[in-house]
Short mmCIF file of the C-alpha atoms (twelve columns), coordinates in Angstrom:
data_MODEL
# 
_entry.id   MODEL 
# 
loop_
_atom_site.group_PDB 
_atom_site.id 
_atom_site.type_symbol 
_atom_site.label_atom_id 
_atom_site.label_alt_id 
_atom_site.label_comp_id 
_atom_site.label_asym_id 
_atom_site.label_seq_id 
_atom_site.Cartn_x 
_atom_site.Cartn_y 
_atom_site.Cartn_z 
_atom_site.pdbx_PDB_model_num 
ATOM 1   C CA . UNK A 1   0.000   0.000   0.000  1 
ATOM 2   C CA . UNK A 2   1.363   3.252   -0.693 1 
ATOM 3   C CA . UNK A 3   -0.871  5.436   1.534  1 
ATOM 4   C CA . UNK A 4   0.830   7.554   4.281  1 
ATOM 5   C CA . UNK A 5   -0.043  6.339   7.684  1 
ATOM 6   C CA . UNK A 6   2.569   8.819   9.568  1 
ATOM 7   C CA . UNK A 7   4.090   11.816  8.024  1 
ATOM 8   C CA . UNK A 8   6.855   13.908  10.398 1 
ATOM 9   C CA . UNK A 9   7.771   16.362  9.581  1 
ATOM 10  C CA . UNK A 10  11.085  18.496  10.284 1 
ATOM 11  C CA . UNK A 11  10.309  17.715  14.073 1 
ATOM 12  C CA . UNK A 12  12.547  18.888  16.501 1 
ATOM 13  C CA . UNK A 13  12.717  18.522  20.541 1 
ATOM 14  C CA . UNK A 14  14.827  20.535  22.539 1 
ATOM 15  C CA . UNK A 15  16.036  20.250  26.335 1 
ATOM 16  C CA . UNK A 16  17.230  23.132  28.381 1 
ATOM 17  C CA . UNK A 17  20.548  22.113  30.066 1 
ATOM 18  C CA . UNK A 18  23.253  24.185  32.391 1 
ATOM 19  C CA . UNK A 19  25.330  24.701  29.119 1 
ATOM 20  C CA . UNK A 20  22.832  25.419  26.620 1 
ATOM 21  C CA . UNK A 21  19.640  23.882  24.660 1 
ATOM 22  C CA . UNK A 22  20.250  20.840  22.586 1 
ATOM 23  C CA . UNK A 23  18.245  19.302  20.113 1 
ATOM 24  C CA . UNK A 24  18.074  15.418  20.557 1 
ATOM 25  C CA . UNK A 25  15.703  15.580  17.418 1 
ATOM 26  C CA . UNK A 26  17.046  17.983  15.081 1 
ATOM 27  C CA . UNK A 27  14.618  18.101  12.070 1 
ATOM 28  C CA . UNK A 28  13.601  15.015  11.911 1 
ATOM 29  C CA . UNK A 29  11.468  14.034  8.678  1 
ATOM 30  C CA . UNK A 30  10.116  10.531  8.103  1 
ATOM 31  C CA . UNK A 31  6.991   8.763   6.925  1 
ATOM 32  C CA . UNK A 32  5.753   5.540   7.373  1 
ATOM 33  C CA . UNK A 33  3.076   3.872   4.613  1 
ATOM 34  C CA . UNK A 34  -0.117  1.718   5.235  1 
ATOM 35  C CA . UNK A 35  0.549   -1.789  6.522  1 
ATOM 36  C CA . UNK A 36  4.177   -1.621  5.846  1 
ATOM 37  C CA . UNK A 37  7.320   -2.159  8.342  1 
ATOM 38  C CA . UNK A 38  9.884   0.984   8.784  1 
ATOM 39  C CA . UNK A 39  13.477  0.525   11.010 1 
ATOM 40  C CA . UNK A 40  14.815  3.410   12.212 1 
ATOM 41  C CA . UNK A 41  18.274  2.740   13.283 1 
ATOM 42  C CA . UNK A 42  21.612  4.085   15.022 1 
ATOM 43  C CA . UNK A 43  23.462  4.295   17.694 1 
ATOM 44  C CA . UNK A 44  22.284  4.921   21.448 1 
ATOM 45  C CA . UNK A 45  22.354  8.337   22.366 1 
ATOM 46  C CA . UNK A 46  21.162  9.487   18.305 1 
ATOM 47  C CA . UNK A 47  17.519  10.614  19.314 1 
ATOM 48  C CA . UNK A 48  15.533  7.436   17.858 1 
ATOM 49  C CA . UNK A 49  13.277  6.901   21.204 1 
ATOM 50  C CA . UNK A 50  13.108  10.839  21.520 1 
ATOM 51  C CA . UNK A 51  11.472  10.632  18.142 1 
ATOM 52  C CA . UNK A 52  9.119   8.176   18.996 1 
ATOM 53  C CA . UNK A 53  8.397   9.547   22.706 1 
ATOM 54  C CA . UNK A 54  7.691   12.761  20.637 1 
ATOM 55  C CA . UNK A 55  4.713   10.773  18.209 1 
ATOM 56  C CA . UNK A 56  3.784   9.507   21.473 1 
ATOM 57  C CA . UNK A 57  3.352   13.001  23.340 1 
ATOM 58  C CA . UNK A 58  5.690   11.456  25.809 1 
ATOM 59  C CA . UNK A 59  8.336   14.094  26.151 1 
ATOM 60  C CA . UNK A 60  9.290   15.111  30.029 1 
ATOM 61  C CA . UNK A 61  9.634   18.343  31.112 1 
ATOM 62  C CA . UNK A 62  11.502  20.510  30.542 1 
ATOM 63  C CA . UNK A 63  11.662  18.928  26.938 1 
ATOM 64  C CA . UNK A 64  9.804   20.055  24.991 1 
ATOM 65  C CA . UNK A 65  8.206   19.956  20.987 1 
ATOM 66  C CA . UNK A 66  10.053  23.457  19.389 1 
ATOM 67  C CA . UNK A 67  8.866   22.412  15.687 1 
ATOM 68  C CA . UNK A 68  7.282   20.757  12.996 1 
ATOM 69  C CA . UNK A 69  4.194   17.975  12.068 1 
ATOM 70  C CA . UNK A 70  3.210   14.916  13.157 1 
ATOM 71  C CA . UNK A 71  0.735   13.845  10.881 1 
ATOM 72  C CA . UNK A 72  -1.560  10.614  11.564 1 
ATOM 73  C CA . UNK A 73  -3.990  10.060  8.588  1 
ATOM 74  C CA . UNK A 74  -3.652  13.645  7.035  1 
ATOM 75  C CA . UNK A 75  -4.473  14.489  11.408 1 
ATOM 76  C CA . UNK A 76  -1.830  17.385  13.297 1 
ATOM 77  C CA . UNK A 77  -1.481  15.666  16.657 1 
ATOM 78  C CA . UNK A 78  -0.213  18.780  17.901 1 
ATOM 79  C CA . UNK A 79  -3.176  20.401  17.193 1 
ATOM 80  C CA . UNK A 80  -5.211  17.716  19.151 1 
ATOM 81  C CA . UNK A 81  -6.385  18.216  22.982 1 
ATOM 82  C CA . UNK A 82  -5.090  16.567  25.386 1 
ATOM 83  C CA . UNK A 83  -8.575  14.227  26.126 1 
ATOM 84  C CA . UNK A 84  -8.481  13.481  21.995 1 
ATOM 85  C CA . UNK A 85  -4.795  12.706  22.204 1 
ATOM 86  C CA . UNK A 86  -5.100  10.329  25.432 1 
ATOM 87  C CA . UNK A 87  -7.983  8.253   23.201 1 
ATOM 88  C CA . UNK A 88  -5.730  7.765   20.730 1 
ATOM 89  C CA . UNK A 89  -3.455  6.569   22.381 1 
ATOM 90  C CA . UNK A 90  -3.971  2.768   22.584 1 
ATOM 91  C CA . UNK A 91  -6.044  2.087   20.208 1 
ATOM 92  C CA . UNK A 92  -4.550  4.173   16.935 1 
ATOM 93  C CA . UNK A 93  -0.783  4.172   18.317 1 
ATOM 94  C CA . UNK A 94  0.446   2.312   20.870 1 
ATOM 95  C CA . UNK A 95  4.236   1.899   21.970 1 
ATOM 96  C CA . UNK A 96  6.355   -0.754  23.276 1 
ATOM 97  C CA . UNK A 97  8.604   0.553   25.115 1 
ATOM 98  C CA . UNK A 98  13.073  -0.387  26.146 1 
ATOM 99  C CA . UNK A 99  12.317  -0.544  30.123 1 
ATOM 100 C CA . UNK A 100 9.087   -2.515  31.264 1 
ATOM 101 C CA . UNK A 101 9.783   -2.263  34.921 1 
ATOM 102 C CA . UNK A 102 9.312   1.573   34.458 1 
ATOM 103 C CA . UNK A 103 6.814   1.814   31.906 1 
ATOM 104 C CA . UNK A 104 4.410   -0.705  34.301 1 
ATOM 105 C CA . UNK A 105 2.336   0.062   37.550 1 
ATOM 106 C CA . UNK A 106 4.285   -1.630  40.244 1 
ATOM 107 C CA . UNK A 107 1.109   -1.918  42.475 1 
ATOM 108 C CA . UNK A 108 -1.274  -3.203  39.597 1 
ATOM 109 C CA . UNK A 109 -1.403  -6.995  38.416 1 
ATOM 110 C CA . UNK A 110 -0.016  -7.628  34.860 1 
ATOM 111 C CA . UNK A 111 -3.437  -8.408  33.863 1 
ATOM 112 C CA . UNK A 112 -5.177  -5.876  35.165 1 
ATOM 113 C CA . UNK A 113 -2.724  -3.229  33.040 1 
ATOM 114 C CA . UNK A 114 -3.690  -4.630  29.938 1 
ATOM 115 C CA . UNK A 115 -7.177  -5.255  30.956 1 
ATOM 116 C CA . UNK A 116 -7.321  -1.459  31.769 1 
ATOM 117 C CA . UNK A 117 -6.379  -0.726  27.615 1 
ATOM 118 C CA . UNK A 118 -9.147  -2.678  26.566 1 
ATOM 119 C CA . UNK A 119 -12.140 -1.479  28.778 1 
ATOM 120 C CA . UNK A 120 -11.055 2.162   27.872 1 
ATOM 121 C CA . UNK A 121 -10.838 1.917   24.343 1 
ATOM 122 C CA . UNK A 122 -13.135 -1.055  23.050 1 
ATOM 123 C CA . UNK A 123 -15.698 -0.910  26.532 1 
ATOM 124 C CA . UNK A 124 -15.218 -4.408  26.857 1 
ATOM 125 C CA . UNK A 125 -16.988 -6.116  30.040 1 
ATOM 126 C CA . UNK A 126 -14.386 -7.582  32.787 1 
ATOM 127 C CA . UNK A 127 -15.189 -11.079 31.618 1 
ATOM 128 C CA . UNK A 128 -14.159 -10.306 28.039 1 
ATOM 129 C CA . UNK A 129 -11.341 -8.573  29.204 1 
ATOM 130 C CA . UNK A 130 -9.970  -10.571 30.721 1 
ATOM 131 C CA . UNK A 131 -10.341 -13.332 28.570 1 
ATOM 132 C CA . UNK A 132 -8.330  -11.921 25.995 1 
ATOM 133 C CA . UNK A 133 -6.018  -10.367 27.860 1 
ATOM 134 C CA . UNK A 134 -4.856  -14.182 29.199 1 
ATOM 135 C CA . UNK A 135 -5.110  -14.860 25.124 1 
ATOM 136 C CA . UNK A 136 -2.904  -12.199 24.319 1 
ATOM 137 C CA . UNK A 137 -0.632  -13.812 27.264 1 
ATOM 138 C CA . UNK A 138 0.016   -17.147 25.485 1 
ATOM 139 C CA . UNK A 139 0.220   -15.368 22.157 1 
ATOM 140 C CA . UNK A 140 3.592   -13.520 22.954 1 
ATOM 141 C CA . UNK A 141 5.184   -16.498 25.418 1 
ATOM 142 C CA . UNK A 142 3.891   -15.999 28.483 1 
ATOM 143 C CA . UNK A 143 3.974   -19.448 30.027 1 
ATOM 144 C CA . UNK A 144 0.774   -19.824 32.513 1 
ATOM 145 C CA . UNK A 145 -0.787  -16.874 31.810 1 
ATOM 146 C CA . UNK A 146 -3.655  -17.387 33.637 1 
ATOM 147 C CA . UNK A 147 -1.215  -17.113 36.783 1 
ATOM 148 C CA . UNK A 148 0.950   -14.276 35.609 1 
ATOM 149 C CA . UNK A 149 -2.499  -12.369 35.001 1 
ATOM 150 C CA . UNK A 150 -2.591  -11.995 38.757 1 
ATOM 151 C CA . UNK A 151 1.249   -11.264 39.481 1 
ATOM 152 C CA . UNK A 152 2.067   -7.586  40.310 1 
ATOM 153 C CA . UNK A 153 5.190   -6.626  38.191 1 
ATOM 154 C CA . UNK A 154 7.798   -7.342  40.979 1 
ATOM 155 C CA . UNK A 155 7.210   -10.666 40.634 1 
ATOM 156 C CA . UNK A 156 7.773   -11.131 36.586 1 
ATOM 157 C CA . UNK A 157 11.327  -11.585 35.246 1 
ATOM 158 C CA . UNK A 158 12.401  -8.548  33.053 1 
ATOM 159 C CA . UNK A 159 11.586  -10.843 29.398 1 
ATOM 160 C CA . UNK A 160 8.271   -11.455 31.301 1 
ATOM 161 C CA . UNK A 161 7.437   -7.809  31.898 1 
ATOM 162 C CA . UNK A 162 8.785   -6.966  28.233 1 
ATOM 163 C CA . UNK A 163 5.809   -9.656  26.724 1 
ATOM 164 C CA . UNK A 164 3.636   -8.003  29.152 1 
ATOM 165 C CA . UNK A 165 3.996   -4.453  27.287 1 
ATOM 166 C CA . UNK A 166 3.794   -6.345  23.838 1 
ATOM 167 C CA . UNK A 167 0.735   -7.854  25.121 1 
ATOM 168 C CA . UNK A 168 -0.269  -4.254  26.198 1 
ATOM 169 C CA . UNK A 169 0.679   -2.552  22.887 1 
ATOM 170 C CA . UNK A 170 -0.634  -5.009  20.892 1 
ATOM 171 C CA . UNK A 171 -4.131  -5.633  22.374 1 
ATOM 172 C CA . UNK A 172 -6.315  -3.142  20.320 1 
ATOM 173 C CA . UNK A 173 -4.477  -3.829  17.202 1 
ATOM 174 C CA . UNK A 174 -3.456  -0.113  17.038 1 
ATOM 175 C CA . UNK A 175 -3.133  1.482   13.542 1 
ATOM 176 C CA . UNK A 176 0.585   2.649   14.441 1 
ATOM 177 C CA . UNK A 177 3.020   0.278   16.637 1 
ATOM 178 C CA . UNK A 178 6.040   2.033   17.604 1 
ATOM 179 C CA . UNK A 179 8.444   -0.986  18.509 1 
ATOM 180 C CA . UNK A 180 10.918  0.534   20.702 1 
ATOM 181 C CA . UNK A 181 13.867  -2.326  21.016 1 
ATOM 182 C CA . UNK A 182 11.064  -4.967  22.148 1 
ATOM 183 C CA . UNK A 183 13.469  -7.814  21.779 1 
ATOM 184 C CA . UNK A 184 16.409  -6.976  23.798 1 
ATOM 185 C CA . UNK A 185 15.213  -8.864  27.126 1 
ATOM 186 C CA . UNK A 186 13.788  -12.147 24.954 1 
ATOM 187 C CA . UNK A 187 15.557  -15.572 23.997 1 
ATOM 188 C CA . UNK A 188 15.885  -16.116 20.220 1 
ATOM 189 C CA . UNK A 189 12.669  -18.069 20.595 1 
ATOM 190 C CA . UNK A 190 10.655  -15.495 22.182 1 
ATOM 191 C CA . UNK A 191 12.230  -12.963 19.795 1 
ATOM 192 C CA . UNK A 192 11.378  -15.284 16.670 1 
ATOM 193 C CA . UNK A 193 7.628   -15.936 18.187 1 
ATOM 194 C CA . UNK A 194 7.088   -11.767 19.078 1 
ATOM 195 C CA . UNK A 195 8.584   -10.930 15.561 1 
ATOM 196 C CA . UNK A 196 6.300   -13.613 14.285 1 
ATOM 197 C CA . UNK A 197 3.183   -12.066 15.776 1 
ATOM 198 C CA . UNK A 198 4.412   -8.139  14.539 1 
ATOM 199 C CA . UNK A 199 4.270   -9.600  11.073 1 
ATOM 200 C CA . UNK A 200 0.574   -10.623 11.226 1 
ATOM 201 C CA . UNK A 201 -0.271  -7.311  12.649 1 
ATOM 202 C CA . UNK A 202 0.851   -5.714  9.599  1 
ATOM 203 C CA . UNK A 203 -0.936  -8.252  7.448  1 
ATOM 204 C CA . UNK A 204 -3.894  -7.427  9.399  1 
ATOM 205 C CA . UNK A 205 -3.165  -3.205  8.901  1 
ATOM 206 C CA . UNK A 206 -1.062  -2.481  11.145 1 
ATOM 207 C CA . UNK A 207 2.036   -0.332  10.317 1 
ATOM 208 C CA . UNK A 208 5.352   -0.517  12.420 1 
ATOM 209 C CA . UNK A 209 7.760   1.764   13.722 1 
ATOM 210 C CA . UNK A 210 10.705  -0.780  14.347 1 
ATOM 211 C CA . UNK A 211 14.002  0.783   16.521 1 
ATOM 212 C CA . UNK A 212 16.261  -1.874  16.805 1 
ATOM 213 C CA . UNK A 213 20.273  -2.125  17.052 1 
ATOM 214 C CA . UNK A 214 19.857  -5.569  15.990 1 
ATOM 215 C CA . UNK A 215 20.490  -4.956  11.787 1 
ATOM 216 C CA . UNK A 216 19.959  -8.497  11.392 1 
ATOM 217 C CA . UNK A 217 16.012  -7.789  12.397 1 
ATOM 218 C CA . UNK A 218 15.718  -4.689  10.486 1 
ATOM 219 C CA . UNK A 219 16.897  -6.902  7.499  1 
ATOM 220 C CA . UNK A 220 14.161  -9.633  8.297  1 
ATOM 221 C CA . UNK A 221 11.391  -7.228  8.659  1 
ATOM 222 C CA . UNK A 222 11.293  -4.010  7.222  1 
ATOM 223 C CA . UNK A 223 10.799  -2.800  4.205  1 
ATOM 224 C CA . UNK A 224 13.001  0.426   4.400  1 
ATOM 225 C CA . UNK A 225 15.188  1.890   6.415  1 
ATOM 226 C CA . UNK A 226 15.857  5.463   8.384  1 
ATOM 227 C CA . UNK A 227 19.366  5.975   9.883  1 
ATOM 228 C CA . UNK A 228 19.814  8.032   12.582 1 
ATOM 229 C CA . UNK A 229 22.804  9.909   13.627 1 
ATOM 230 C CA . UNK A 230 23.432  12.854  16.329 1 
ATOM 231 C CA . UNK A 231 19.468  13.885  16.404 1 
ATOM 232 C CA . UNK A 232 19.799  13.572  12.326 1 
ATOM 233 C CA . UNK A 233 18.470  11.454  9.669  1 
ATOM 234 C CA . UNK A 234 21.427  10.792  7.742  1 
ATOM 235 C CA . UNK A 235 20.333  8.165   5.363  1 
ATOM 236 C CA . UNK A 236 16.998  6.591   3.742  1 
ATOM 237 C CA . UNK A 237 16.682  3.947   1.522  1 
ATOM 238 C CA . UNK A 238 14.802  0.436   0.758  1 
ATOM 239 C CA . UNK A 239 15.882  -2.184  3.037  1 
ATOM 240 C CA . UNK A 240 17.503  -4.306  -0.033 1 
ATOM 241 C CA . UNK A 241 19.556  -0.833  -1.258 1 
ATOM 242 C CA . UNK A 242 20.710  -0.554  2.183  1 
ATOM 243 C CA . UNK A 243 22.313  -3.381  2.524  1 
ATOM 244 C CA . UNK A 244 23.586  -3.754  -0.874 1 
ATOM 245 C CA . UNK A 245 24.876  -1.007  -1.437 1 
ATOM 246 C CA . UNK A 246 24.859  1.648   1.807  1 
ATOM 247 C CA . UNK A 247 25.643  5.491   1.071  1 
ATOM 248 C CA . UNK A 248 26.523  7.497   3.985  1 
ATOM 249 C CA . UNK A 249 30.040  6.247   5.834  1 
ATOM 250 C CA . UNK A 250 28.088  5.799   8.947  1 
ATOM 251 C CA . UNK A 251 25.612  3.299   7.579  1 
ATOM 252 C CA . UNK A 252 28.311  1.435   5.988  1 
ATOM 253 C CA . UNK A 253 30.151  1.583   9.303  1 
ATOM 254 C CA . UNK A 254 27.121  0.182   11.188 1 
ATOM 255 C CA . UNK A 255 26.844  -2.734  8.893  1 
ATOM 256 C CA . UNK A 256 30.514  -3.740  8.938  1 
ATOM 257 C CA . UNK A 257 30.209  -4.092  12.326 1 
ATOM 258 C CA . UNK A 258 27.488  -6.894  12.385 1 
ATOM 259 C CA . UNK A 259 29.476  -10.434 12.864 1 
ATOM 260 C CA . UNK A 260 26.905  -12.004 10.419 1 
ATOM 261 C CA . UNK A 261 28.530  -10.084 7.875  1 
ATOM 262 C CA . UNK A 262 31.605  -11.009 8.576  1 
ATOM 263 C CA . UNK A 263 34.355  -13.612 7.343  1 
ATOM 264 C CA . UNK A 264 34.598  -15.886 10.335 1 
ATOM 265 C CA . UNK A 265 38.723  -14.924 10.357 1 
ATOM 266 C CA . UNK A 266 37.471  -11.882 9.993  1 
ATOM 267 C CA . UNK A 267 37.973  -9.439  12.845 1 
ATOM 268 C CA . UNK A 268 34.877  -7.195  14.215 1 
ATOM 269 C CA . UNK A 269 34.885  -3.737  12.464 1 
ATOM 270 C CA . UNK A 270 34.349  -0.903  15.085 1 
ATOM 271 C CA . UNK A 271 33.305  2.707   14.366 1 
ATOM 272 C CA . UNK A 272 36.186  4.782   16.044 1 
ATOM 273 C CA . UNK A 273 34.889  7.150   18.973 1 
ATOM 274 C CA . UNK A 274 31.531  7.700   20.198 1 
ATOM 275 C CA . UNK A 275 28.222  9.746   19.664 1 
ATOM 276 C CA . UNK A 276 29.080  13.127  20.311 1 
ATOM 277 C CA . UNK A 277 27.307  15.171  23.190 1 
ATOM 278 C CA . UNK A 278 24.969  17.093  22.222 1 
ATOM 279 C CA . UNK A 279 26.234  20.276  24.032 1 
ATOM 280 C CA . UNK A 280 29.270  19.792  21.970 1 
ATOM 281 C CA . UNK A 281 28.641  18.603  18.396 1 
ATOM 282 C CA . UNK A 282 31.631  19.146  15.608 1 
ATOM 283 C CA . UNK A 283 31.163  21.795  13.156 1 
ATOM 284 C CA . UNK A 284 29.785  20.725  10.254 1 
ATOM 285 C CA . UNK A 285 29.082  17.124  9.542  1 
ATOM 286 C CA . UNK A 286 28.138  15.788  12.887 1 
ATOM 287 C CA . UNK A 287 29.661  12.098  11.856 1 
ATOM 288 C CA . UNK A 288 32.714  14.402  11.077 1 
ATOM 289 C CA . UNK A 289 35.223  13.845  13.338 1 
ATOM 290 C CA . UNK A 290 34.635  9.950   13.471 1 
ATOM 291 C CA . UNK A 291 34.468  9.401   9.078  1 
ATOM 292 C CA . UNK A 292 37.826  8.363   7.303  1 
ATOM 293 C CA . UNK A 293 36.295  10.423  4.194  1 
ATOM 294 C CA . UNK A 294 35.854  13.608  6.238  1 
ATOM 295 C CA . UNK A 295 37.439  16.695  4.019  1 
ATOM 296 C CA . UNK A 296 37.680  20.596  5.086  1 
ATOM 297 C CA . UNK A 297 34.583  20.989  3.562  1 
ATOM 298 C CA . UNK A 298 32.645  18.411  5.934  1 
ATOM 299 C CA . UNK A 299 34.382  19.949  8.309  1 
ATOM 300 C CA . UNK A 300 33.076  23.275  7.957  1 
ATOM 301 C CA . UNK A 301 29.634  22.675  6.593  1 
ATOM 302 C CA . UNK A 302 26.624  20.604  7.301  1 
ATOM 303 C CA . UNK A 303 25.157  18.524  4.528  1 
ATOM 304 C CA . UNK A 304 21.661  18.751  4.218  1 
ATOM 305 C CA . UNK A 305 19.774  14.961  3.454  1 
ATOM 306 C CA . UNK A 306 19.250  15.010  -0.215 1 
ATOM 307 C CA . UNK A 307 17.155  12.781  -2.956 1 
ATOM 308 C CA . UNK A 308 19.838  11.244  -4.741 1 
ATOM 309 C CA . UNK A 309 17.419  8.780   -7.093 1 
ATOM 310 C CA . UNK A 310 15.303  5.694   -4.998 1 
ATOM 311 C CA . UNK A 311 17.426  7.233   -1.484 1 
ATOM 312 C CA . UNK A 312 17.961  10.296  0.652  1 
ATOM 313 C CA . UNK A 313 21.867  10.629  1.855  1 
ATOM 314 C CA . UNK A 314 23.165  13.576  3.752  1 
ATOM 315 C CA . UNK A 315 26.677  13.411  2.741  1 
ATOM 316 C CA . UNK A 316 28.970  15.148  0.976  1 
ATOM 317 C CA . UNK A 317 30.889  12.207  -0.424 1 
ATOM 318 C CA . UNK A 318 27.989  11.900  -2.867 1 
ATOM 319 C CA . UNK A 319 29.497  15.363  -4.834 1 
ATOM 320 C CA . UNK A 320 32.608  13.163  -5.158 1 
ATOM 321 C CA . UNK A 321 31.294  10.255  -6.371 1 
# 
């Protein structure tokens, strides 16, 4: 399908700090079509769960939204009221989010939690509710579900509590999924059985916001690709261009370093350094002072993300191609 489910555009979120503002999201642009799987990918630190906190209406103060869109269905969510934005919440967009143990009620049952997402959105009777909700249990590898329905969060391991906020997210069969990382505390199994389940929600409509450090999932399940660098978008591109044939030195950086990808004499590529703070970025090209190809002119200027034929690529390395 090629309509747009999610349009951003130029979004930025900025943070007052003792030595200035910064700008975790930095004019960030990105869409996301009808029943279709997008990875957005980088580093830690290079504003991907900002972004999605920011779709979410999530941000903490003193963070704030400074500019641009969020578009659901042709609809400014910045423009909606609080009450309209808390109902869609749920049951248009939902969110898995990287730390259960935070993101659940610690003096609530497991159940209950996700029983609380479908009475609110569908007006579902307790019975029913509950019903599903132990359904929805076994569906992402809970193992006696009917018993973890009752446990308050304490009691869960942390791959437990991670199913329970799939479960969660999942319930309503949102229209948007914003998968934050909702692998990293699962076995292989679990992972293969979640992933399994993410796949049928977009047969079923569902479109996906995957973040993920794991490239080898990205690969499996989307079909293109947004990588993130510094609170930038720095490259776009179909998932099979990506990987064939990646543009901007920090996406081919990135996939060097997966071992799958390697020779097995091989040694483990590294990119050298670390995200820069973002209180102190490098003039210029913020991937700059870590990029083997970086010139005077990268140095001194910042390359806007540019259409270069079937991709977008912020690099200056394209002029010299």
């Amino acid at each position: 399908m090629d309509e747009k489910l999610l349009e951003i555009e130029d979004l930025c979120v900025e943070f007052p700090t003792e030595k200035g503002k910064i700008r975790p999201v930095d004019r960030v642009s990105l869409e996301i079509r009808t029943g279709t799987i997008t990875g957005l990918v980088g580093e830690s630190g290079c504003g991907k769960s900002m972004t999605a906190r920011a779709v979410m209406n999530l941000i903490k103060k003193p963070g704030k939204m400074t500019g641009g869109r969020i578009l659901l269905e042709g609809r400014d969510l910045g423009q909606m009221g609080a009450k309209e934005r808390r109902l869609l919440q749920g049951r248009e967009i939902s969110m898995i989010f990287q730390d259960p143990m935070s993101s659940l009620n610690p003096v609530m049952k497991a159940g209950k939690q996700v029983d609380e997402v479908i009475r609110l959105h569908e007006g579902t009777d307790a019975g029913e509710a509950r019903r599903r909700t132990i359904e929805m249990f076994a569906a992402v590898g809970i193992p006696d579900p009917e018993r973890r329905y009752d446990a308050y969060p304490h009691e869960l391991s942390g791959g437990l509590r991670q199913r329970v906020m799939i479960a969660m997210a999942m319930i309503c069969k949102p229209k948007l999924l914003i998968a934050d990382e909702p692998t990293t505390a699962l076995d292989v199994t679990v992972e293969a059985q979640i992933l399994e389940l993410m796949e049928k929600l977009r047969e079923g409509g569902t479109s996906i916001l995957l973040i993920s450090h794991n490239l080898g999932v990205i690969a499996r399940m989307c079909e293109d690709v947004y990588v993130m660098y510094a609170g930038k978008i720095v490259e776009h591109a179909e998932i099979g261009t990506l990987f064939a044939d990646p543009a901007h030195p920090y996406t081919k950086g990135l996939l060097r370093a997966v071992t799958s990808l390697q020779e097995e004499t091989a040694l483990l590529e590294t990119i050298p350094g670390n995200v820069p703070q973002l209180y102190e970025l490098p003039q210029g090209c913020r991937f700059s002072n870590r990029c083997a190809f970086a010139t005077e002119r990268c140095r001194a200027d910042e390359p806007a993300l540019r259409d270069l034929g079937g991709r977008e690529c912020a690099c200056f390395l394209e002029d010299r191609a």
